[in-house]
Structures are given as structure tokens and as C-alpha cells.
C-alpha positions as CSV (number, residue, x, y, z in Angstrom):
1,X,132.9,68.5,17.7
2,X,131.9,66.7,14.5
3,X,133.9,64.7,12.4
4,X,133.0,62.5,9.9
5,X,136.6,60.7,10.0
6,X,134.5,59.4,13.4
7,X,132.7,56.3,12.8
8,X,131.2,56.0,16.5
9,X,129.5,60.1,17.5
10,X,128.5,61.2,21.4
11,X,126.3,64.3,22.1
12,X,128.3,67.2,22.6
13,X,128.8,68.8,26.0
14,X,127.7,72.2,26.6
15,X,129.8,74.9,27.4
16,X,128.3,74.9,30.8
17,X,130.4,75.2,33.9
18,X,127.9,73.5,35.9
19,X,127.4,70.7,33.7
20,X,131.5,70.2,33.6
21,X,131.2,70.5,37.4
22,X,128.7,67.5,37.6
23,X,130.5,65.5,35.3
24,X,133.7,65.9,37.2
25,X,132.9,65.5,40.7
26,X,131.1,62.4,39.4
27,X,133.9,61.1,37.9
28,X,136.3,61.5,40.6
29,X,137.3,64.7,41.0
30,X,136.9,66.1,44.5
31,X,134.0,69.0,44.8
32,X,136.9,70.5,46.9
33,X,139.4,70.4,44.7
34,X,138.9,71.8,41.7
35,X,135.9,73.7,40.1
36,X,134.8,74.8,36.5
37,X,134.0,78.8,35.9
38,X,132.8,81.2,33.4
39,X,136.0,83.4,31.6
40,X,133.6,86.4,31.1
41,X,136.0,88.3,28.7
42,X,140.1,88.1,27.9
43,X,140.9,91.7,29.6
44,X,142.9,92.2,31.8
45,X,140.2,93.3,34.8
46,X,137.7,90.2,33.4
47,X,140.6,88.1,33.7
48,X,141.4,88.5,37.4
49,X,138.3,87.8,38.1
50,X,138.5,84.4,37.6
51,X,139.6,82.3,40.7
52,X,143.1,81.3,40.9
53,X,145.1,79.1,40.9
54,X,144.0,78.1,37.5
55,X,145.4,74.3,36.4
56,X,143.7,74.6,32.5
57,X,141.4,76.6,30.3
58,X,139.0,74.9,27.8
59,X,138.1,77.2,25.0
60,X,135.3,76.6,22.6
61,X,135.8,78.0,18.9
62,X,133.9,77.3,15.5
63,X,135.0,75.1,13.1
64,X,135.8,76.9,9.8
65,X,137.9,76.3,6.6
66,X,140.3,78.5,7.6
67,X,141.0,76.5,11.1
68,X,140.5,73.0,9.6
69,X,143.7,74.0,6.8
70,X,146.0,75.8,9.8
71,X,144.9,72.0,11.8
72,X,146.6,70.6,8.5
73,X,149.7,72.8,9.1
74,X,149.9,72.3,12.3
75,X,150.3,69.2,12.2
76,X,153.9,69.1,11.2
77,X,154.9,71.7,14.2
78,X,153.4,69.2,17.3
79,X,155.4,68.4,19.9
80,X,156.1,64.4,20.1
81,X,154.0,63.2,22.8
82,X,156.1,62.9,26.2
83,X,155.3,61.0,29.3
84,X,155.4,65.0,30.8
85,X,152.6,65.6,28.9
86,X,149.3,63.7,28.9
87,X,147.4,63.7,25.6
88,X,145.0,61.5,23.5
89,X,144.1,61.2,20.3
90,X,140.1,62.1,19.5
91,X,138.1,59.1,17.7
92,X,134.7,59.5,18.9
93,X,132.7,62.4,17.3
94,X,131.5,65.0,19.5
95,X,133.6,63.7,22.3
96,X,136.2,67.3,22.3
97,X,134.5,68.3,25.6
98,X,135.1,65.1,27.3
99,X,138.7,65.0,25.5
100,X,139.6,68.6,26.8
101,X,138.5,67.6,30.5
102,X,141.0,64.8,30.5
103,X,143.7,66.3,29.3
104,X,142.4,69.2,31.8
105,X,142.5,67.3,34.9
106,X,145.3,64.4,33.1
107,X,148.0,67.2,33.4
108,X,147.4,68.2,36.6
109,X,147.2,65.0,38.5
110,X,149.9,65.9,40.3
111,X,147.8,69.0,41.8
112,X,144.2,68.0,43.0
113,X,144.3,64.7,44.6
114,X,141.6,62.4,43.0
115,X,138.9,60.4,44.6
116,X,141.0,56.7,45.3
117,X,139.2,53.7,43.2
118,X,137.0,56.5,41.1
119,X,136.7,56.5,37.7
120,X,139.3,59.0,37.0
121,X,141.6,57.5,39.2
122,X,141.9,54.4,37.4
123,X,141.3,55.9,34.0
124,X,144.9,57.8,34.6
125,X,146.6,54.8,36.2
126,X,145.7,52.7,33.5
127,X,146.1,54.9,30.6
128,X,149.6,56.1,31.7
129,X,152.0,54.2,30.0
130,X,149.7,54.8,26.5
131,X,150.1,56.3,23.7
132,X,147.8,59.0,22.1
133,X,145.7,56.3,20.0
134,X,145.9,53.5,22.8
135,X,144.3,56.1,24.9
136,X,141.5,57.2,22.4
137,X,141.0,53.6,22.3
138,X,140.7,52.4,25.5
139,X,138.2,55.3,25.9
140,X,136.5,54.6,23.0
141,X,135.2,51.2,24.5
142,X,134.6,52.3,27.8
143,X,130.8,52.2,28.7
144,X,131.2,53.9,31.9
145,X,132.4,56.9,30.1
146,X,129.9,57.0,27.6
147,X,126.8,57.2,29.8
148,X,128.7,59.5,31.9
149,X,129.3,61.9,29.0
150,X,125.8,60.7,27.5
151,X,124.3,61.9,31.1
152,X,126.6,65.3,31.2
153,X,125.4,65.9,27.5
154,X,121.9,66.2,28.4
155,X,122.0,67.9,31.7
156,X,122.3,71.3,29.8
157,X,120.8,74.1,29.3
158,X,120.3,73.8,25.6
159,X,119.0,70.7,23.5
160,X,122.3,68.8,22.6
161,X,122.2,68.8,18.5
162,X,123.8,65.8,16.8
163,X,125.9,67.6,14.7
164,X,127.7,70.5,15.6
165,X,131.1,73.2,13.9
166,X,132.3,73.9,16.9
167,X,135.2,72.4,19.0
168,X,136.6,72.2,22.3
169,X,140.5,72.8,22.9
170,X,142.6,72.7,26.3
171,X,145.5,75.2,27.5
172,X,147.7,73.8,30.3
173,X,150.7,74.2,31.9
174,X,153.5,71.2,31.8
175,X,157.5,71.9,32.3
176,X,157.7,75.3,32.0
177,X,155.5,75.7,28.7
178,X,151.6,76.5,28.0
179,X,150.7,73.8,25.7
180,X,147.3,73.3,23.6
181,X,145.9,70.0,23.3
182,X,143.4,68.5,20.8
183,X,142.7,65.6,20.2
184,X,142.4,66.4,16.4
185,X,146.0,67.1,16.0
186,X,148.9,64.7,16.1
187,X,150.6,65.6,19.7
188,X,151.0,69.3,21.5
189,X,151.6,72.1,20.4
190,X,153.5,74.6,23.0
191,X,152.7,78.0,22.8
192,X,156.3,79.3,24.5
193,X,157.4,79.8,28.0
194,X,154.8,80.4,30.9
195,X,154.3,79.5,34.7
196,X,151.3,78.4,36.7
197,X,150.5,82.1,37.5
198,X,150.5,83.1,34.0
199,X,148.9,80.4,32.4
200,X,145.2,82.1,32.4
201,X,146.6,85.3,30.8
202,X,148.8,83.2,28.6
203,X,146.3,81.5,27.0
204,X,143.7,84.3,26.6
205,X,146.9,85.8,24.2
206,X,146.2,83.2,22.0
207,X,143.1,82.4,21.7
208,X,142.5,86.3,21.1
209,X,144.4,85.9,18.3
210,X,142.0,82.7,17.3
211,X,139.3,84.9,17.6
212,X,140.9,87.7,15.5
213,X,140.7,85.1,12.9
214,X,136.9,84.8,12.9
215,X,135.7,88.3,14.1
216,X,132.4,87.9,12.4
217,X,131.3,84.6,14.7
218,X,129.8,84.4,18.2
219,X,130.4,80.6,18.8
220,X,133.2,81.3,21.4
221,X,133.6,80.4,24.8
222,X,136.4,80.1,27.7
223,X,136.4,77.8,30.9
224,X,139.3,77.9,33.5
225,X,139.3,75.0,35.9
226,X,140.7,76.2,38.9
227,X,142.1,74.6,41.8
228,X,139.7,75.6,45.1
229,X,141.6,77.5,47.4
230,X,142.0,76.7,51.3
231,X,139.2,78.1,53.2
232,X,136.5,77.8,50.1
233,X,133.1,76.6,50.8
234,X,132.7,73.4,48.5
235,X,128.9,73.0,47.0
């Protein structure tokens, strides 16, 4: 994502499973634990075929008017930021890919047990007791992330443009609610009641209705991160 409110700009991250994969398991998430895939389409039948259990879904949308003045509304319905929930606030430009995967794997740490002494291990411990800005902060000045975003960003299968009008949101799952977190907006915003096994299907309710809102636009894309199941072959 774009924003000219962001002084300091990243290349955006492709919408690439693989590429989230990499960036992951290189950060310190167990190939074993948890992987990336495709969400090829928000039916029903599309939908199950998407590994389970699933701990988040990233979803990809284009930047429009429209979703920059219901951002602006939103604003006054988010959730105040609890130590339940992990979130950040966004401040570098372009960085909504890396944002979503932290507060991906963030809210789920609980779940997938990461690498000890790996960068997302002490990224988590050390942010914990944070609040959304100190967070966007403290990953603001971190080199390591940079070049490890900076070496995600170009690992794709597409030239990564400077500038782009699309964005990356994450759906999870924290104390009995389906929450959507971006770092654009001022805290959560919960979406009503769901479980872990409902969480995929929860979320494609609404961002179907997201996409309703731009029918005439192709720049849309799902990800589920899903916790590997006992018994899968890890790459």
C-alpha cells in the first residue's frame, strides 16, 4: 500500500503464497508449522478446499474513494486495542503486506510454536507490552526487517512498482470474535462472533461484501495461512 502520510516507502509484497512462505520460514516461522495458500474463490466448495485449520486470511483489495471515506468512518467504531489482540499501527508506505503477516502470525502465537532466538520470536517478546504506534515504530527502525521485506519484495513474480492503490488487510480470530486488522485504521474492528472453524468462511462473508462494493475491479486477492496438520510433508 501507498500512502503519502508515509515519509519512509518499502516495495510492496506480492500476493504470492510462495513469496509469504519464504519470508516467513525466514523469519522464524517453522516450515512445519504453518504455510501460506491460494483462496481460489469465496464459495462454499472453493472454500473447503483450502487446508484447515486456518489461524488468518490476508485479503488484498484496491484502494478507492469510496474505501478511503468508509476508513474515515470507521475509525470511530474500532475496538480499543487490548493485550488479547495484537495490532500495530502502519507508518512505512507499502509495508501492508508485512503489517498483515504480523498481525497474521502475532495473534496466533499461541498456536504455531516459533523458531526460539529467530527474528519473530523476539520481535513478539519485545513488542508485547506496546502500543500500536510503539510497535510501528520499533518496526519502522529495524533494518533486519527491511531487507527481509526488501528481499521478499523482489522474489516475485511481477516487477514490484513503487507506487501502488491496493492494500493488504488481515482477518483473525481472538476471544471469540473475527477481527480485521489494518494498520491504517486506529485499533480492530470485530466483525461479530466466530470460532477457529469458521473463521475462513467468516471472513469470505465480508470481504464478499468489500468486493460487492467494487464489482467493476480485478485487484482482489485472498491468502489463508493455515496451521500444517500432523502427518504433512513440510517443503
Amino acid at each position: 500500500m501507498a500512502d503519502s502520510a508515509c515519509p519512509i516507502k518499502w516495495l510492496p509484497l506480492e500476493a504470492n503464497p510462495d513469496v509469504m512462505n519464504q519470508f516467513l520460514w525466514g523469519l522464524g516461522v517453522p516450515p512445519d508449522e504453518a504455510e501460506c495458500y491460494d483462496v481460489y474463490g469465496l464459495d462454499e466448495e472453493l472454500l473447503e478446499m483450502v487446508p484447515k485449520p486456518v489461524l488468518a486470511v490476508l485479503f488484498l483489495y484496491p484502494l478507492t474513494s469510496q474505501s478511503e471515506a468508509e476508513r474515515a468512518q470507521q475509525d470511530s467504531q474500532t475496538k480499543d486495542p487490548s493485550i488479547t489482540v495484537f495490532f500495530m499501527k502502519q507508518t512505512v508506505g507499502n509495508a501492508c503486506g508485512t503489517i498483515g503477516l504480523l498481525h497474521a502470525i502475532g495473534n496466533v502465537t499461541s498456536e504455531i510454536k516459533l523458531d526460539e532466538g529467530s527474528f519473530l520470536d523476539k520481535f513478539f517478546k519485545s513488542t508485547a507490552h506496546m502500543d500500536p504506534m510503539e510497535r510501528a515504530s520499533f518496526l519502522q527502525t529495524d533494518r533486519e526487517m527491511e531487507v527481509a521485506h526488501s528481499v521478499a519484495a523482489t522474489a516475485g513474480d511481477t516487477e514490484a512498482p513503487v507506487n501502488v492503490d491496493t492494500h493488504f488487510i488481515c482477518f483473525t480470530f481472538v476471544d471469540g470474535q473475527l477481527y480485521e486488522l489494518d494498520g491504517r485504521k486506529s485499533g480492530p474492528i470485530s466483525h461479530g462472533a466466530s470460532t477457529p472453524s469458521s473463521l475462513l468462511q467468516d471472513a469470505a462473508k465480508v470481504i464478499q461484501k468489500m468486493m460487492q462494493k467494487n464489482p467493476d475491479s480485478m485487484n482482489f486477492n485472498a491468502i489463508a495461512i493455515s496451521k500444517r496438520a500432523e502427518g504433512d510433508d513440510a517443503p
